[in-house]
HTML snippet that shows the backbone in 3Dmol.js (N, CA, C, O; Angstrom):
<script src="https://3Dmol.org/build/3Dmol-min.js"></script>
<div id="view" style="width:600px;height:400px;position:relative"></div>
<script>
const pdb = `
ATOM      1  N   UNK A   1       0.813  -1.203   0.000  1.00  0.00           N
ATOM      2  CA  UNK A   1       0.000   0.000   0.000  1.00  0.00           C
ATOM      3  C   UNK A   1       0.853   1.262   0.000  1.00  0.00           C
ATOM      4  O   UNK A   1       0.499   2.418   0.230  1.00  0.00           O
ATOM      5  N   UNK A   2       2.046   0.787  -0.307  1.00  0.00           N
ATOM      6  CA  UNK A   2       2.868   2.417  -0.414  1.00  0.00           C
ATOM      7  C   UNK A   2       2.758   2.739  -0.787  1.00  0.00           C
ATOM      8  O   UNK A   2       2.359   2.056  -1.730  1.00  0.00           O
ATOM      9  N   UNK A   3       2.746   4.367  -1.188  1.00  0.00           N
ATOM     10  CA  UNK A   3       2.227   5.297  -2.364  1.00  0.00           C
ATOM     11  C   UNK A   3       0.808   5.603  -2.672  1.00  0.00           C
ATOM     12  O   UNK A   3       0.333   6.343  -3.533  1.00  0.00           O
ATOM     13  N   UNK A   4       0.134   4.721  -1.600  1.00  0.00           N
ATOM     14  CA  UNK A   4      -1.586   4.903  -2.247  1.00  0.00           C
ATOM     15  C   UNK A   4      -2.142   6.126  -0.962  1.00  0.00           C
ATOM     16  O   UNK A   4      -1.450   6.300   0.041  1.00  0.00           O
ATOM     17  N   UNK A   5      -2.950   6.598  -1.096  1.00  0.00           N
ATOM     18  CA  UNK A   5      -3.491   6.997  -0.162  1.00  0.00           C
ATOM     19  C   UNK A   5      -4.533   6.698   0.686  1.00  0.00           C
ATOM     20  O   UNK A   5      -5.616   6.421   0.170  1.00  0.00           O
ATOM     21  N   UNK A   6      -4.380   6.700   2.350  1.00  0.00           N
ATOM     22  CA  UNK A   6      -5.108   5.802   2.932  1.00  0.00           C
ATOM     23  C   UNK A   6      -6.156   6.520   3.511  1.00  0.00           C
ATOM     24  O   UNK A   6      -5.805   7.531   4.120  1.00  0.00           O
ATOM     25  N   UNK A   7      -7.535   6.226   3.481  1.00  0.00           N
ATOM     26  CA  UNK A   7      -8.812   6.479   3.960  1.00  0.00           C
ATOM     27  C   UNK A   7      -9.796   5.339   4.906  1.00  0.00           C
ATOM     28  O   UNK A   7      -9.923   4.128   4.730  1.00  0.00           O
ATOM     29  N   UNK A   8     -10.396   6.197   5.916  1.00  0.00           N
ATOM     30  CA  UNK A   8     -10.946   5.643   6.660  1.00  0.00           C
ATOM     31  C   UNK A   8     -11.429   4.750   6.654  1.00  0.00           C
ATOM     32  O   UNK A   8     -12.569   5.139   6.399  1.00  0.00           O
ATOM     33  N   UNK A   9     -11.520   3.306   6.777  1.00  0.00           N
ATOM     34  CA  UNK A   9     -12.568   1.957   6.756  1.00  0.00           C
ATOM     35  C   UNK A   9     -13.384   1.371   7.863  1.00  0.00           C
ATOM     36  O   UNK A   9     -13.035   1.242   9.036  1.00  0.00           O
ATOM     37  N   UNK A  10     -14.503   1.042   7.326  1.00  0.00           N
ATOM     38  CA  UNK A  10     -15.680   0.841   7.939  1.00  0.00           C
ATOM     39  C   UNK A  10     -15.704  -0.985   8.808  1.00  0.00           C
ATOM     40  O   UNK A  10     -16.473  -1.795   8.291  1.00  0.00           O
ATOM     41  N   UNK A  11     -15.010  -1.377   9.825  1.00  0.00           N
ATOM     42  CA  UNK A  11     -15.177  -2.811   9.578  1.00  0.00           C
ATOM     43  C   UNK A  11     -15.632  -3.494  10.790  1.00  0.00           C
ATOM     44  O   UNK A  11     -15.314  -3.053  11.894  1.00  0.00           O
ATOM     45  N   UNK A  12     -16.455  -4.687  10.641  1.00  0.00           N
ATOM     46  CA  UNK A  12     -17.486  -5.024  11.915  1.00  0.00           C
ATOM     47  C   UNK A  12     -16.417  -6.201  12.849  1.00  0.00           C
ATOM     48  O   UNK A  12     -15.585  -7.022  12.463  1.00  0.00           O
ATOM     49  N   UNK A  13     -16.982  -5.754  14.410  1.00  0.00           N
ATOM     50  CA  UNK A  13     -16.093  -6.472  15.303  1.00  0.00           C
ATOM     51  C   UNK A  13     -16.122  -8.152  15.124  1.00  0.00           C
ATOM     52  O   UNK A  13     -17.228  -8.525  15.513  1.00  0.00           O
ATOM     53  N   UNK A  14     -15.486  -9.054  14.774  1.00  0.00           N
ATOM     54  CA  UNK A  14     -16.189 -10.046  14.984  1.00  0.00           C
ATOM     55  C   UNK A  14     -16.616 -10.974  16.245  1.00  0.00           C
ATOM     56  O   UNK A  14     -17.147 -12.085  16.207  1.00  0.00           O
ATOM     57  N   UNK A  15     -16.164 -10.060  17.581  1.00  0.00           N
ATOM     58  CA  UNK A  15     -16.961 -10.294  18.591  1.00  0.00           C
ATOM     59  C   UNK A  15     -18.309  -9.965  18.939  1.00  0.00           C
ATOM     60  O   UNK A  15     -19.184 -10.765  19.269  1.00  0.00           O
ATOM     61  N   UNK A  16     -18.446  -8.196  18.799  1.00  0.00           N
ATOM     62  CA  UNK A  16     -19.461  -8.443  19.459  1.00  0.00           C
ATOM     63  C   UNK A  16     -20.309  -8.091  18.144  1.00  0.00           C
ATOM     64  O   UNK A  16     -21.530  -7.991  18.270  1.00  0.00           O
ATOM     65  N   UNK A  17     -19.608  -7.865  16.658  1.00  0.00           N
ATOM     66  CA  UNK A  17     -20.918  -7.293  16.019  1.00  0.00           C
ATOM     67  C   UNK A  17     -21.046  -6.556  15.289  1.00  0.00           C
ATOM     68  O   UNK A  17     -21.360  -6.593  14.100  1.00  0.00           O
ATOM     69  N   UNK A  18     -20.582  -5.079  16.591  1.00  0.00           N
ATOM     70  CA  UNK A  18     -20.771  -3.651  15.791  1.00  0.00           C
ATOM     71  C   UNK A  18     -19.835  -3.150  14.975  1.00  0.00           C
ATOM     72  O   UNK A  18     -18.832  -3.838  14.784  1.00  0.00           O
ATOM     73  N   UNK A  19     -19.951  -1.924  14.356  1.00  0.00           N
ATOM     74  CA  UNK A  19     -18.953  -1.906  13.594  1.00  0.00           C
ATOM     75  C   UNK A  19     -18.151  -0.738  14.218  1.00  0.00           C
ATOM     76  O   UNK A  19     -18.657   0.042  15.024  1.00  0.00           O
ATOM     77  N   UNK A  20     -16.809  -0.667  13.775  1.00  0.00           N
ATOM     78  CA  UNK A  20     -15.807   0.231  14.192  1.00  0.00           C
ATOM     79  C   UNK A  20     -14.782   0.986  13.218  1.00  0.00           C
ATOM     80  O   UNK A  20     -14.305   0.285  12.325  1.00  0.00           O
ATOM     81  N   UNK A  21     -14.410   2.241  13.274  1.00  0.00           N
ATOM     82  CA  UNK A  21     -13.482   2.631  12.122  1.00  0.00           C
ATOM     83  C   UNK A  21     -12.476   2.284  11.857  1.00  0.00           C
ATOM     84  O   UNK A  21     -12.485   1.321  12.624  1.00  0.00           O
ATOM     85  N   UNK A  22     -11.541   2.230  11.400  1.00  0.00           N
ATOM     86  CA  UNK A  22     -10.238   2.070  11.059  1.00  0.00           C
ATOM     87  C   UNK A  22      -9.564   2.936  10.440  1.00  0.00           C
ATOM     88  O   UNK A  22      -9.413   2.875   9.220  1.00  0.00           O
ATOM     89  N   UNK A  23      -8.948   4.073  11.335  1.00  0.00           N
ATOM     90  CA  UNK A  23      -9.175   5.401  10.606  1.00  0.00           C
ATOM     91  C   UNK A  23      -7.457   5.247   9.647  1.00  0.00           C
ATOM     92  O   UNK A  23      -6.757   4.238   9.557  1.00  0.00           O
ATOM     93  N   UNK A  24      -7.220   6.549   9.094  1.00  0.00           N
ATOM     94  CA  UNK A  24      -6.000   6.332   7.997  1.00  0.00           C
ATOM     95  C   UNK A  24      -5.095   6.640   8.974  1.00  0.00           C
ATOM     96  O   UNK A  24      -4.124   6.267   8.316  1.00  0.00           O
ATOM     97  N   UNK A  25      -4.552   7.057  10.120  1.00  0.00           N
ATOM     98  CA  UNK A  25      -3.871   7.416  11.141  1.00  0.00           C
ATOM     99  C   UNK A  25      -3.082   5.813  11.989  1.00  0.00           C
ATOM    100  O   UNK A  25      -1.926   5.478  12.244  1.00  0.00           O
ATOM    101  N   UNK A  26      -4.793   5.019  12.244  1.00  0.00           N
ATOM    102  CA  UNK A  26      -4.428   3.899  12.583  1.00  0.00           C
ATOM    103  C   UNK A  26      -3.738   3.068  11.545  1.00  0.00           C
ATOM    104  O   UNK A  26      -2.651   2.689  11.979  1.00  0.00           O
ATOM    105  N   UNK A  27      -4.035   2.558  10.067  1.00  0.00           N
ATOM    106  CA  UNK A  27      -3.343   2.299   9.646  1.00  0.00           C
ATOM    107  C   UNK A  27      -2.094   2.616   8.970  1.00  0.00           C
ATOM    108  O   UNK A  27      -1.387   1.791   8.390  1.00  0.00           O
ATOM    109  N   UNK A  28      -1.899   3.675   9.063  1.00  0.00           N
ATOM    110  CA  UNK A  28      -0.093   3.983   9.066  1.00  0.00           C
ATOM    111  C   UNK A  28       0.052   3.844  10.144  1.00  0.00           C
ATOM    112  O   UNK A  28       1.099   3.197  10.102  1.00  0.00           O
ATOM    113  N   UNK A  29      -0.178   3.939  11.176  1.00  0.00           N
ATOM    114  CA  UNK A  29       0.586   3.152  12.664  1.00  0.00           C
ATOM    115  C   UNK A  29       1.044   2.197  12.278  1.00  0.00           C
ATOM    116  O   UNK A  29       2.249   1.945  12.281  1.00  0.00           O
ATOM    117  N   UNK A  30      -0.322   1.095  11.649  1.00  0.00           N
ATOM    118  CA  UNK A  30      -0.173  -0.776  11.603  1.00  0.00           C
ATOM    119  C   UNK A  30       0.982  -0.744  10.342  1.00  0.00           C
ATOM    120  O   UNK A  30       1.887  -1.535  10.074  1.00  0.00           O
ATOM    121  N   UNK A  31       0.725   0.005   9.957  1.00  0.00           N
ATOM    122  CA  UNK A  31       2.307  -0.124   8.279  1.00  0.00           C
ATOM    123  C   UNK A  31       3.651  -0.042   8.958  1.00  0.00           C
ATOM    124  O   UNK A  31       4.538  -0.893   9.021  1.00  0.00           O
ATOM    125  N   UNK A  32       3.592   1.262   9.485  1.00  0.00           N
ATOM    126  CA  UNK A  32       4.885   1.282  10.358  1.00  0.00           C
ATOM    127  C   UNK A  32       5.426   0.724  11.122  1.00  0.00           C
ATOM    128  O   UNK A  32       6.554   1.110  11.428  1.00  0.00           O
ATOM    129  N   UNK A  33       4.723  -0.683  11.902  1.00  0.00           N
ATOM    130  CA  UNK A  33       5.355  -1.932  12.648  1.00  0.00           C
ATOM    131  C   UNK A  33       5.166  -2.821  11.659  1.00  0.00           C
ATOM    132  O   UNK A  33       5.569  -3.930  12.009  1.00  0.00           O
ATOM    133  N   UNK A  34       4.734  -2.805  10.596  1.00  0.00           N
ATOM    134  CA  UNK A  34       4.966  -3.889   9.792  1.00  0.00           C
ATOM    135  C   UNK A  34       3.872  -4.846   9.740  1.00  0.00           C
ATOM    136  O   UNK A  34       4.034  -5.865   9.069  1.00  0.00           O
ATOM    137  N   UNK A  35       2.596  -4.619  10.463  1.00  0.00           N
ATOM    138  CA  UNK A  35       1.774  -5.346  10.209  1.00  0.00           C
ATOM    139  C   UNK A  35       0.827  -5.179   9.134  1.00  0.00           C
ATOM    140  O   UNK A  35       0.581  -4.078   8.642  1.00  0.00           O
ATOM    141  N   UNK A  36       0.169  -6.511   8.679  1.00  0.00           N
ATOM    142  CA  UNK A  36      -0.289  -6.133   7.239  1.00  0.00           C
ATOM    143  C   UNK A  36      -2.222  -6.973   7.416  1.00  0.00           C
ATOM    144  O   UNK A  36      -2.931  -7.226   6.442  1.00  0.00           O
ATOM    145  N   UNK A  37      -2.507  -7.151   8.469  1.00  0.00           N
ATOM    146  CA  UNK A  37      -4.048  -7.327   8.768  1.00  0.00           C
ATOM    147  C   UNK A  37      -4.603  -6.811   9.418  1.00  0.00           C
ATOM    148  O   UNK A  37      -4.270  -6.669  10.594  1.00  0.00           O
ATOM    149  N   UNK A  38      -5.831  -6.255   8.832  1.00  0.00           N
ATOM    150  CA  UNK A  38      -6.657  -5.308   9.603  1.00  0.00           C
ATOM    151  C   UNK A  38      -7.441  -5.654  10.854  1.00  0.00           C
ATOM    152  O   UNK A  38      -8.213  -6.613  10.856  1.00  0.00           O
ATOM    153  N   UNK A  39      -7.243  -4.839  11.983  1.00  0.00           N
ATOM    154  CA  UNK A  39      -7.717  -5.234  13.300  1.00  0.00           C
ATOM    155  C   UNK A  39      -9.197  -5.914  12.741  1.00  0.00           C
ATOM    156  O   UNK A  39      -9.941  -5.693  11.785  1.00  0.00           O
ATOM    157  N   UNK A  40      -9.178  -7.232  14.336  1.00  0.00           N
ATOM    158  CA  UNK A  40     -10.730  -7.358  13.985  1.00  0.00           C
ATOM    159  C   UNK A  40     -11.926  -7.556  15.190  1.00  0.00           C
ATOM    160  O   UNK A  40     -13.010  -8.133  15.280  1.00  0.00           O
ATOM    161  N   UNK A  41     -11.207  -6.866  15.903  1.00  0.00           N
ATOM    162  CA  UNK A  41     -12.412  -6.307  17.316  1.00  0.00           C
ATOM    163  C   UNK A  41     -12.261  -4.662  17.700  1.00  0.00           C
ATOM    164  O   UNK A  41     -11.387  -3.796  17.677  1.00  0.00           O
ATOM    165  N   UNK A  42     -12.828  -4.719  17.846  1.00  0.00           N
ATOM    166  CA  UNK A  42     -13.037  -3.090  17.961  1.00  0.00           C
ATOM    167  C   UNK A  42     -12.525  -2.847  19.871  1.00  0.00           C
ATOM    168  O   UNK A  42     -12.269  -3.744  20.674  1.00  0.00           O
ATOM    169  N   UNK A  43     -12.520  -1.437  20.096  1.00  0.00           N
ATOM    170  CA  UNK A  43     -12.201  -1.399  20.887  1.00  0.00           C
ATOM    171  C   UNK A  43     -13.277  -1.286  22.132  1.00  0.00           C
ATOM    172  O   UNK A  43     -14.028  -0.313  22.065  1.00  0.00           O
ATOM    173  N   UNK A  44     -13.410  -2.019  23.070  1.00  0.00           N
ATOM    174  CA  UNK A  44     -14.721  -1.677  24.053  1.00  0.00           C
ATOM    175  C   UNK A  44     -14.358  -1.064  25.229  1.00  0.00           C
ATOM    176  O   UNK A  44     -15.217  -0.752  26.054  1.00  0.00           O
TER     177      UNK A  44
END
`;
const viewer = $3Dmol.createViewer("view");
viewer.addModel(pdb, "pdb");
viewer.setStyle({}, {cartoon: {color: "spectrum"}});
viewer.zoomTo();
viewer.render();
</script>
């Protein structure tokens, strides 16, 4: 995803359900340690 530009994503917890953002902030965090899958519980 280098070079692209990153925008907010919409994605549902698969605990409890609801859905939660994944804003472009958080994922350049997750780029910058090197991780490459998008969280999948939200935060409660």
């Amino acid at each position: 995803m280098l070079g692209l530009s990153l925008v907010d994503v919409s994605l549902t917890c698969r605990e409890c359900g609801s859905e939660f953002i994944f804003t472009a902030g958080e994922q350049q965090f997750y780029q910058s340690k090197g991780l490459v899958n998008q969280p999948t519980r939200c935060q409660p």
